[in-house]
C-alpha positions, 0 to 999 in steps of 0.5 A: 052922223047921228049916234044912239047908245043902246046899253053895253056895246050896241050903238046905233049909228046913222051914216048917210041916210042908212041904220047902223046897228052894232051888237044888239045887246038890249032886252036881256040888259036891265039897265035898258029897261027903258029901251023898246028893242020893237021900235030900234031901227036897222038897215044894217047889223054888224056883229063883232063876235058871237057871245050873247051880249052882243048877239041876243036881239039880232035875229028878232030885230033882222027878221023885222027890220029885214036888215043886212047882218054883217058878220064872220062866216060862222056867225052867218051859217048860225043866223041862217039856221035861225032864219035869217037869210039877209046875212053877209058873211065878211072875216078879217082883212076883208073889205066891202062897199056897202051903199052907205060906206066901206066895211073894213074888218079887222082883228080882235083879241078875244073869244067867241062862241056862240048861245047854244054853244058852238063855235063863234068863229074868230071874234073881228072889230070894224072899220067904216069909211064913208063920205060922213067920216071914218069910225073904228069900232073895236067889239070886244078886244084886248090892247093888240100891236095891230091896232098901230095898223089902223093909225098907219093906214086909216084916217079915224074921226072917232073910235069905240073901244071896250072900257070895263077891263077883266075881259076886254081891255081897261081904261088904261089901255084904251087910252094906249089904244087911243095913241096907236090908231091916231084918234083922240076922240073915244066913245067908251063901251063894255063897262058897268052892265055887269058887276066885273065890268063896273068903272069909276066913270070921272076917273076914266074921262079924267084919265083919257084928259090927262092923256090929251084925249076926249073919252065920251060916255054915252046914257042909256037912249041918249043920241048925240050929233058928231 
């Protein structure tokens, strides 16, 4: 799988010839300035929750790319309202076969709404399967005990879980997160974009060495091969 990290949460992963792309944050983030959101490649978008930092480039990207949104079913009433009709509504517990892979949704802690205001529906991570590997993307979450769930009953290669603590979980319990799904392969998000969610970047990778696990920091429009 290729991956490309777009700024704050919104990644970009290639699984079986197909586009993934995770909460598009990128045009009203100035640290990625340097990423043209007109050329960002998506067959799928996969939104985790409604708050603008991983919902404002959604609708102009689906209504180029044409892509399959995936999200909860609040989030698909709004995005239709919006224009776009390619939504695939999904809520938690819920799974789908898509052609690239499986789409698990699973619980998040944390809040939703969305940019005009109303209600976001309940705020969901994901978790594909497919036959490149099996990935765990959290959105945004405190530390919750169902994340042993996801250990006890799935095989994780790498998991992206929210690092910039006050309204997601910190370091310190991503790397708890880290133990409860089985996975020491961590790819940090949530962290730096705005000044509550700044982190000292050696200390959180010495940390997550410390516990035995690999915490990876993606810069902005890098791409990396796992």
């Amino acid at each position: 799988m290729n991956i490309t990290y777009f700024g704050h949460s919104c990644f970009g992963v290639e699984v079986n010839g197909k586009h993934i792309l995770f909460d598009p944050f990128i045009s009203p983030n100035e640290l990625a300035a340097n990423i043209d959101v007109s050329t960002v490649k998506a067959d799928y978008i996969l939104i985790s929750h409604g708050h603008e930092d991983h919902i404002a480039d959604v609708v102009s990207i689906a209504k180029r790319t044409n892509a399959k949104v995936v999200c909860n079913f609040e989030i698909s009433v709004w995005l239709n309202k919006q224009g776009v009709s390619t939504t695939h509504p999904m809520n938690i517990g819920g799974k789908w076969k898509f052609d690239f892979g499986d789409v698990k949704c699973v619980a998040a802690a944390h809040s939703s709404s969305l940019p005009d205001g109303t209600f976001g529906g309940n705020p969901m991570g994901f978790i594909i399967e497919s036959s490149e590997g099996n990935f765990y993307y959290a959105g945004d979450t405190a530390l919750t005990y169902d994340m042993k769930l996801i250990g006890d009953y799935r095989r994780i290669d790498f998991a992206f879980l929210p690092i910039g603590d006050n309204f997601t979980m910190g370091v310190d319990n991503a790397i708890i997160a880290s133990e409860f799904i089985r996975c020491d392969k961590i790819i940090g998000m949530h962290f730096d974009t705005f000044g509550y969610i700044k982190i000292d970047k050696e200390l959180a990778v010495s940390k997550f060495d410390n516990a035995g696990n690999e915490l990876i920091l993606f810069n902005i429009g890098e791409t990396k091969t796992f």
